[in-house]
C-alpha positions as CSV (number, residue, x, y, z in Angstrom):
1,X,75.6,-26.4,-43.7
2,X,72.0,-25.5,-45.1
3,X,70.6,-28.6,-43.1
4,X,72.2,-27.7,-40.1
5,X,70.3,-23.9,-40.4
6,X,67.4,-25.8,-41.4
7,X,67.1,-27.9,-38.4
8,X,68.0,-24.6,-35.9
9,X,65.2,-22.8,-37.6
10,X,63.2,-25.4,-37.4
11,X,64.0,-26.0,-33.6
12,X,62.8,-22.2,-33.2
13,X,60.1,-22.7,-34.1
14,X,59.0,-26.3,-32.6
15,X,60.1,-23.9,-29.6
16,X,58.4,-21.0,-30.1
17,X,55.2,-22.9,-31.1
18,X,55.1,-24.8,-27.9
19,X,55.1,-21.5,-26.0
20,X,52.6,-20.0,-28.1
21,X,50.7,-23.2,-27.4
22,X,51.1,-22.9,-24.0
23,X,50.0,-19.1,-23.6
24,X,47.1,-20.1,-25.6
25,X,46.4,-23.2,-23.1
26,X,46.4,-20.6,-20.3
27,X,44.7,-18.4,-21.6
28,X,41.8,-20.4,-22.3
29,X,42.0,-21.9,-18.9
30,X,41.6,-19.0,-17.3
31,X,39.4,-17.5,-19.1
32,X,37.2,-21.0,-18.5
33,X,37.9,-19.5,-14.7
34,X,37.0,-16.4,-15.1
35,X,33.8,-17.4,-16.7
36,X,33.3,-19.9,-14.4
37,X,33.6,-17.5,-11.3
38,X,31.6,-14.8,-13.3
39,X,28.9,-17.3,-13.4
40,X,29.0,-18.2,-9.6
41,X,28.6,-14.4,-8.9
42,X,25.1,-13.5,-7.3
43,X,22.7,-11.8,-9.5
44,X,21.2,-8.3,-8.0
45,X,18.0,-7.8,-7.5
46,X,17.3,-4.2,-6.9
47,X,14.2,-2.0,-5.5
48,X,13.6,1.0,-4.1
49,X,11.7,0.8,-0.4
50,X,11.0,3.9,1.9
51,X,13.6,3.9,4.4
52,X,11.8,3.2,7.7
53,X,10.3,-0.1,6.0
54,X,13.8,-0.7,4.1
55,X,14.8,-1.1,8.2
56,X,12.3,-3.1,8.9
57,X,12.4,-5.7,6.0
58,X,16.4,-5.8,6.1
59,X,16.3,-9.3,8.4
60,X,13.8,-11.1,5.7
61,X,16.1,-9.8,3.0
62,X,19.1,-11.0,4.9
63,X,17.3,-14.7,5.5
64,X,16.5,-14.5,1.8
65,X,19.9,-14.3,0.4
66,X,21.1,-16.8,3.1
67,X,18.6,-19.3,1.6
68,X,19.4,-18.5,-1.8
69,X,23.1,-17.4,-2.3
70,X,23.0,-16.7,-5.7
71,X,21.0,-13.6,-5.5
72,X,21.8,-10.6,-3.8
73,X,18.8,-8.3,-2.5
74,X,19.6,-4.6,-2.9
75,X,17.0,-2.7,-1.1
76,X,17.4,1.0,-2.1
77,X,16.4,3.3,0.8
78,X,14.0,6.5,-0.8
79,X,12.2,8.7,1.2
80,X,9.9,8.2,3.5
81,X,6.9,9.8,1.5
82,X,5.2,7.6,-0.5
83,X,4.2,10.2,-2.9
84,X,8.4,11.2,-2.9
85,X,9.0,7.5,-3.4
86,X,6.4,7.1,-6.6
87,X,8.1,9.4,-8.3
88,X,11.4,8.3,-8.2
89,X,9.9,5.4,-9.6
90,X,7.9,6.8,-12.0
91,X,11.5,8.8,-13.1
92,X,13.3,5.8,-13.8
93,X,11.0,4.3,-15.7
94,X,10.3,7.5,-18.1
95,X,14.0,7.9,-18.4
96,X,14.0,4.1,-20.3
97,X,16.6,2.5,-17.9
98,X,15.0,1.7,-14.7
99,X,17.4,0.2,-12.8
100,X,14.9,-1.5,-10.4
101,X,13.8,-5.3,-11.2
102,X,10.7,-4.9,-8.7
103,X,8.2,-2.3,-7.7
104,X,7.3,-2.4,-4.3
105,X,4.3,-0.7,-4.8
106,X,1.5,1.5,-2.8
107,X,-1.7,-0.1,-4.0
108,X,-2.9,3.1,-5.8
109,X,0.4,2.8,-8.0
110,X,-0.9,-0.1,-9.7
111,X,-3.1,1.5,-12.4
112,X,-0.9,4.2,-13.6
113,X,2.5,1.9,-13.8
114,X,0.2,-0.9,-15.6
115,X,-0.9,1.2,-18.2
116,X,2.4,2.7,-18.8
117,X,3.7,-1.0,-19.4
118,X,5.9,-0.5,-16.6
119,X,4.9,-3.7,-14.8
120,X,4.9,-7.4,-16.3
121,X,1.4,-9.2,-15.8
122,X,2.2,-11.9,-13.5
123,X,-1.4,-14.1,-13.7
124,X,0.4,-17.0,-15.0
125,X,3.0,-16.8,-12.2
126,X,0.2,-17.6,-9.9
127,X,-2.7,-19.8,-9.6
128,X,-6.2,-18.9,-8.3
129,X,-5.7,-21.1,-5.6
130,X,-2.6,-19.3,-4.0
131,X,-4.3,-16.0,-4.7
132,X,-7.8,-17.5,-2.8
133,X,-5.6,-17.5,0.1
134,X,-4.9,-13.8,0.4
135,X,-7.9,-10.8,1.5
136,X,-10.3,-10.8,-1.7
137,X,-9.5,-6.5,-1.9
138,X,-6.3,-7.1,-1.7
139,X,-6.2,-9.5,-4.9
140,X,-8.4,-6.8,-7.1
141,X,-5.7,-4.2,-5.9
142,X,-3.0,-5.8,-7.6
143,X,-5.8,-6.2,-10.7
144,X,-5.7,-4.0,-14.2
145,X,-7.9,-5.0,-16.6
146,X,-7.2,-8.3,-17.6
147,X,-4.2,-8.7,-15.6
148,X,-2.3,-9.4,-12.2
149,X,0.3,-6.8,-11.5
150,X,0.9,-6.7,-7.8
151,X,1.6,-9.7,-5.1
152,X,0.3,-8.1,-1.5
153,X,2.7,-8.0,1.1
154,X,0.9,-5.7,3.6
155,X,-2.0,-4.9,4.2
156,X,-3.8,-1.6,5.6
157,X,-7.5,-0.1,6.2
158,X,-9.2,2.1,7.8
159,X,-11.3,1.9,10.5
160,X,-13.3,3.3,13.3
161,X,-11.5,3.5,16.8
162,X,-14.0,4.4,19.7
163,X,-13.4,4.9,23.3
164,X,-15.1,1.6,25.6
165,X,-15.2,4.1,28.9
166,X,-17.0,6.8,27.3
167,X,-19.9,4.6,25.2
168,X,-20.2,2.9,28.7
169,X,-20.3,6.2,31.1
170,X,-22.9,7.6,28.7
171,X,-24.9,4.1,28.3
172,X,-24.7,3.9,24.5
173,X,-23.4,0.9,22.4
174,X,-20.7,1.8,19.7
175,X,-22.4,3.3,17.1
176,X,-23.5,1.5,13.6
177,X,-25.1,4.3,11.3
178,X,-24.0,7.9,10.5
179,X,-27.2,8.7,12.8
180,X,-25.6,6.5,15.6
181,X,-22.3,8.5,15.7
182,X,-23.1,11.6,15.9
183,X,-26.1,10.9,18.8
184,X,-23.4,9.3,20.7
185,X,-20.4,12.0,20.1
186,X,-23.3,14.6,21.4
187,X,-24.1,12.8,24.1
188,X,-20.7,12.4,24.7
189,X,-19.6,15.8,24.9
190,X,-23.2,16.7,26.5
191,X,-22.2,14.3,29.2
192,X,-18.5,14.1,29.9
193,X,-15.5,16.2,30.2
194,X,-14.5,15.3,26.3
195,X,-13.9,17.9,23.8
196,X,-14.6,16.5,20.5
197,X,-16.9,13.5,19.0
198,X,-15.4,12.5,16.2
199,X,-12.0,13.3,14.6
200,X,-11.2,12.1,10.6
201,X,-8.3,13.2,8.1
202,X,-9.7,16.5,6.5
203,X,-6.3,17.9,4.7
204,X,-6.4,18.1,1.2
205,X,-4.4,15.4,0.4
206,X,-5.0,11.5,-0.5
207,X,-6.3,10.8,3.3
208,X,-9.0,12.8,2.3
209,X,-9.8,10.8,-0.7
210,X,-9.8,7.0,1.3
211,X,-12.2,9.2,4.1
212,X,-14.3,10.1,1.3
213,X,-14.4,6.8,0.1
214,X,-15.5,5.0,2.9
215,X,-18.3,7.1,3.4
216,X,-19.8,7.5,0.4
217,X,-19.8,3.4,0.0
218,X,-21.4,3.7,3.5
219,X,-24.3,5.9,1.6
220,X,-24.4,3.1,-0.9
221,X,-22.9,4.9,-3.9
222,X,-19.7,5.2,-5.4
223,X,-17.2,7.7,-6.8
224,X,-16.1,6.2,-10.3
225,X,-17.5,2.0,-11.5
226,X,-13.7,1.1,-12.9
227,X,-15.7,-1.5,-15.7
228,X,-17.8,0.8,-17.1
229,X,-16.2,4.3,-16.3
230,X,-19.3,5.3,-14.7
231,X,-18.6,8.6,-12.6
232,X,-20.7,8.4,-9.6
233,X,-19.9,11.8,-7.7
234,X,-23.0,14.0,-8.8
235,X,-25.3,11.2,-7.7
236,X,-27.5,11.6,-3.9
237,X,-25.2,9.0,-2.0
238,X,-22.4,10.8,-3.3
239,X,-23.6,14.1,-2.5
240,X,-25.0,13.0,1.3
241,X,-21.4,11.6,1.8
242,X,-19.5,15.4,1.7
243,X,-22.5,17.0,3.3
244,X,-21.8,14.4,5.8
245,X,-18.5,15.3,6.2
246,X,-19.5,19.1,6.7
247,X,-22.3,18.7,8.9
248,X,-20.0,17.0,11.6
249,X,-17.8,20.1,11.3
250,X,-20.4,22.7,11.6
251,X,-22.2,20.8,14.4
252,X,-19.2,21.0,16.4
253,X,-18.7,17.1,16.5
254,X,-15.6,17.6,14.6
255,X,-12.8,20.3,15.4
256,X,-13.1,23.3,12.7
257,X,-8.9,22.4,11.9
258,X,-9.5,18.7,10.7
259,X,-9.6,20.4,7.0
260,X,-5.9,20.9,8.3
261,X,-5.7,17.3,9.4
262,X,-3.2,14.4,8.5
263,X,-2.8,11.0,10.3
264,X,-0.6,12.3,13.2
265,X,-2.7,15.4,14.0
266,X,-6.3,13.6,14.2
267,X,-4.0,10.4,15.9
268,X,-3.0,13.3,18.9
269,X,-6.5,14.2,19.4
270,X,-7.8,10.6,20.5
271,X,-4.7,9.6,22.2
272,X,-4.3,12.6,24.3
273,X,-8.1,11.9,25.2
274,X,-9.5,14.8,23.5
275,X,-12.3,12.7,21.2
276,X,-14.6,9.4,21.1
277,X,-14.0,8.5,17.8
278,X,-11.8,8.2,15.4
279,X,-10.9,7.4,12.0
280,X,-7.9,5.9,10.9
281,X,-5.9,3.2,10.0
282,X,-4.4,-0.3,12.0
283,X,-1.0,1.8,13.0
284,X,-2.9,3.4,15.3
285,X,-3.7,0.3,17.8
286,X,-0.1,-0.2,19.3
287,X,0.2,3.7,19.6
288,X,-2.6,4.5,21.5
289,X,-2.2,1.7,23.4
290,X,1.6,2.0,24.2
291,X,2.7,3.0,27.8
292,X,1.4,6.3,29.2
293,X,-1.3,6.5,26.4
294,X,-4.6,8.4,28.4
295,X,-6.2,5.9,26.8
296,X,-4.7,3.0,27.1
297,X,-6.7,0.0,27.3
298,X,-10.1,1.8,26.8
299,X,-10.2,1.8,23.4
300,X,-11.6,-0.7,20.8
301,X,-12.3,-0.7,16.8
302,X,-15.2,-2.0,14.2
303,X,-15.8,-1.1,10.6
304,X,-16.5,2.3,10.0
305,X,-20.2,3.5,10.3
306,X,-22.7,3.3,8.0
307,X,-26.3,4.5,6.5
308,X,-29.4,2.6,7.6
309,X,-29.7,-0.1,5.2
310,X,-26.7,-0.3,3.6
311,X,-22.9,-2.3,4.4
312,X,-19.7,-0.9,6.4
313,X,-16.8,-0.1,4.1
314,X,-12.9,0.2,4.6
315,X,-11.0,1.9,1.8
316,X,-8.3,-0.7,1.5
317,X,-4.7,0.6,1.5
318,X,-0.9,-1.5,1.4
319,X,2.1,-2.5,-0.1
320,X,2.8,-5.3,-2.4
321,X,5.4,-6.4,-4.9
322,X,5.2,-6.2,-8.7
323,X,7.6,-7.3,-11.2
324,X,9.9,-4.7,-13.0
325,X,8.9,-5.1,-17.0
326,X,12.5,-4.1,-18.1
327,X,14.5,-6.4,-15.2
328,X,16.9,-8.6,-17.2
329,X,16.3,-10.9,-14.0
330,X,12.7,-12.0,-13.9
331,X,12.7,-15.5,-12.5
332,X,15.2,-14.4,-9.7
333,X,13.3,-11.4,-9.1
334,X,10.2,-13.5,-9.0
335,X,11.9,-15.8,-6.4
336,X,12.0,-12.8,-4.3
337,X,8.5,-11.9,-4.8
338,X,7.8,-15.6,-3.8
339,X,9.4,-15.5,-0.4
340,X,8.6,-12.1,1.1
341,X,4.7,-12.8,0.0
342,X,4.6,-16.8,1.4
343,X,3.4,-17.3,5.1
344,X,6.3,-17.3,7.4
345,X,8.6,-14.3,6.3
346,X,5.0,-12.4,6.3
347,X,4.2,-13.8,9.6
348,X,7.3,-13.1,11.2
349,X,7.3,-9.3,9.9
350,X,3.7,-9.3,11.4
351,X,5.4,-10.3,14.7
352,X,8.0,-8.0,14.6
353,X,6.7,-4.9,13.1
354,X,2.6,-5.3,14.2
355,X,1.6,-4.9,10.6
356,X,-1.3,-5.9,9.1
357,X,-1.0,-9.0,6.5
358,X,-2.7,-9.6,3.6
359,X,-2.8,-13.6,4.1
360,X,-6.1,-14.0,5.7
361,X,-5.1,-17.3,7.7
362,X,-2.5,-15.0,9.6
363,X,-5.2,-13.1,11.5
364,X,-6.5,-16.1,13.1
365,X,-3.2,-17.8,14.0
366,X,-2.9,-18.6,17.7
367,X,1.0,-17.1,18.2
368,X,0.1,-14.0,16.1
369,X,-3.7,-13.8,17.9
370,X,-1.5,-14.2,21.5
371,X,0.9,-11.2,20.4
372,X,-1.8,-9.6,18.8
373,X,-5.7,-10.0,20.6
374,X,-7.4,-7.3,18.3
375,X,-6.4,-9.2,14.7
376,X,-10.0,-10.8,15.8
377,X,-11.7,-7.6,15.6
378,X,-9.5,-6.4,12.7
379,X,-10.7,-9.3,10.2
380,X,-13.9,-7.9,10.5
381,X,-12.9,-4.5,9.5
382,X,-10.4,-5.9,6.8
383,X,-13.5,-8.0,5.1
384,X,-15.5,-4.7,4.3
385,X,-12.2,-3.3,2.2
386,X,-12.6,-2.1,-0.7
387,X,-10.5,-0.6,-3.0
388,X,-9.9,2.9,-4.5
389,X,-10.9,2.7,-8.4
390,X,-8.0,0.9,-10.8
391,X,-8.4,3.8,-13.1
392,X,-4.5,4.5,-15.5
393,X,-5.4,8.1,-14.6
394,X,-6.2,8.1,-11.3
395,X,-3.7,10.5,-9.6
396,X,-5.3,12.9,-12.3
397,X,-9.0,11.8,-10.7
398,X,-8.1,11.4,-7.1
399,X,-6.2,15.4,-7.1
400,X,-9.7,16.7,-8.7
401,X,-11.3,15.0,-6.1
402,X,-9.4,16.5,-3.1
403,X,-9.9,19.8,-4.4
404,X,-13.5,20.0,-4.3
405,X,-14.0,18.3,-1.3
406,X,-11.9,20.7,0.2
407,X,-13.8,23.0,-1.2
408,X,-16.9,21.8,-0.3
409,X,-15.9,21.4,3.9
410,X,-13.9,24.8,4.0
411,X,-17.8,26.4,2.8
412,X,-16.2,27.7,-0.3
413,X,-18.9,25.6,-2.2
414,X,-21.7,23.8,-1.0
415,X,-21.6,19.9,-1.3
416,X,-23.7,19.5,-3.9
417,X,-22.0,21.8,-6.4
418,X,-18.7,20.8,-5.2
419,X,-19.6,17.2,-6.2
420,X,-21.0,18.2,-9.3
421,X,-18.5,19.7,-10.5
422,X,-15.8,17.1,-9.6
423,X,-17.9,15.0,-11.8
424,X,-17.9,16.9,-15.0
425,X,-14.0,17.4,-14.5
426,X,-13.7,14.0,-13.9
427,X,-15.2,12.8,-16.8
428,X,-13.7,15.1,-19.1
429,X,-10.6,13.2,-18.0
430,X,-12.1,10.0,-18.9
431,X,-13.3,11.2,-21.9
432,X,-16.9,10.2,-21.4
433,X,-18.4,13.8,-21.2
434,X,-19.2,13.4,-24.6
């Protein structure tokens, strides 16, 4: 009788073991599965893009995750400001979480984010080599200190746009010198039906700043030496440069509202015919020359003017990629950084979108030189760039240096106080007043 419990007990439990055993078994087999699948799943690789460009890069993001399926791309749309769009950034990042694993990046962003330790240097990512084949000012954008923190994508800078019918009714060649330009905008509206001579981006607001920057490099001086700190504002060059910028105003070679003056507003003026020159950035090509333009097909562009003895200079602006120092992703993310900055996705978004790149064999390829005739002229222009200081605190500097040239073209100071006083503020920012 006690065997015969024995052996029924016993059977219970051979039976109930082999279903425990079996539950087990399944469980670890699928949760081999599910690991397996959770593996197979696509990382995300996340930033935030202004939505008109967030359109226009979607079919590169799409080809990226079709040639590498195990990353997804997750381009955030922002606004279309790039100020609006810094700061979302710059939010994220102060709040410790960022959820973004790249920065596509304005090149003035680079400093600030860099110093903040926002951004991971990537100069053993790249050789010199690969970087040799890029526009030199766009390379030393990406720079900070002794590191590489942005990969250009795009590249932008500004130029001078002149009206061929005009120089040619008035017998002039386009100008070269400050001198040049404004002889030829007063012959200009001596001789023709034209309104204004020269038009330029006079708001106070960063436009301003890359005006200010071209000309003063034009007068051979400088606004702040990023090795040594130097602050160059109170020097002659310096001062000639915002004189300059007043004397074409109060001469009447520049309307009295460009100190009111984005982009868009001094764009309307020279496409609707209403100036010679203008200065402004590559955008401006396609839409002056687009159908019904006045001036369609009479317009050309060179590096902006400069002083007798010295070199043309283009205040180098663009976008480029840098790599999120918090991403949990960094070789995917990098993968992403390798294939929107390699030739052929940036030639074909130079083909779609008429932007300028920042590889310097694209401006002299034949399909993009056949879509694109003025690239010629625009490599000429895009060799003189030069690039606004790499300073940690230069939205600090570049806000003290609107003010006072605002200041010193709206006659509330004269240029050479204006100038020196951006200086001494500027310094004290720095901390070399001392």
């Amino acid at each position: 009788m006690f065997n015969f419990s024995l052996n029924r007990i016993t059977l219970a439990w051979r039976r109930r073991f082999r279903w425990v055993a079996l539950a087990l078994v399944s469980g670890l087999i699928a949760l081999t599965y599910g690991l397996t699948v959770w593996a197979q799943q696509p990382v995300t690789i996340s930033f935030l893009v202004r939505a008109v460009e967030a359109d226009q890069m979607q079919s590169l993001a799409n080809q990226f995750m079709e040639e590498n399926p195990d990353i997804r791309l997750e381009m955030v749309r922002g606004p279309n400001a790039a100020d609006a769009v810094e700061d979302l950034y710059t939010t994220s990042f102060l709040l410790g979480d960022s959820p973004y694993d790249l920065v596509f990046s304005d090149v003035v962003w680079i400093p600030k984010f860099a110093a903040a330790g926002w951004l991971e240097d990537i100069s053993d990512r790249v050789s010199d080599e690969e970087l040799s084949e890029f526009l030199d000012a766009d390379v030393v954008a990406g720079l900070y200190q002794d590191g590489l923190y942005r990969m250009p994508f795009r590249s932008d800078m500004g130029m001078l746009y002149y009206r061929t019918d005009l120089l040619e009714e008035v017998g002039l060649e386009p100008p070269e010198t400050f001198a040049d330009l404004i002889a030829a905008s007063q012959a200009i509206q001596e001789e023709t039906d034209t309104n204004w001579g020269f038009v330029w981006q006079g708001s106070q607001y960063e436009g301003l700043v890359t005006n200010y920057v071209e000309i003063v490099a034009g007068f051979g001086g400088f606004w702040i030496d990023p090795d040594t700190q130097e602050v160059g504002l109170d020097q002659d060059a310096s001062i000639k440069a915002a004189e300059f910028m007043k004397q074409v105003i109060s001469d009447g070679i520049t309307p009295g509202g460009v100190t009111n003056y984005l982009e868009e507003d001094s764009l309307r003026q020279f496409e609707n015919g209403n100036a010679a020159f203008l200065r402004n950035w590559p955008y401006v090509w396609a839409e002056a020359n687009k159908e019904g333009s006045p001036v369609a097909g009479n317009i050309a562009l060179k590096p902006m003017v400069h002083d007798d003895g010295q070199q043309p200079a283009a205040c180098l602006g663009g976008w480029g990629f840098g790599l999120s120092a918090t991403t949990p992703h960094p070789e995917e993310a990098w993968r992403v950084v390798e294939f929107f900055t390699s030739p052929e996705p940036m030639k074909a978004f130079v083909m779609e979108h008429a932007y300028v790149p920042s590889r310097r064999a694209l401006f002299t390829d034949p399909e993009v030189l056949a879509e694109f005739p003025h690239f010629e002229q625009l490599l000429e222009v895009a060799e003189t760039a030069i690039p606004r200081p790499p300073i940690g605190q230069y939205a600090q500097l570049s806000d003290i240096l609107q003010r006072y040239l605002s200041a010193a073209i709206t006659n509330q100071m004269t240029p050479e106080n204006a100038m020196q006083a951006a200086a001494r503020e500027s310094r004290r920012v720095l901390g070399t007043d001392g």
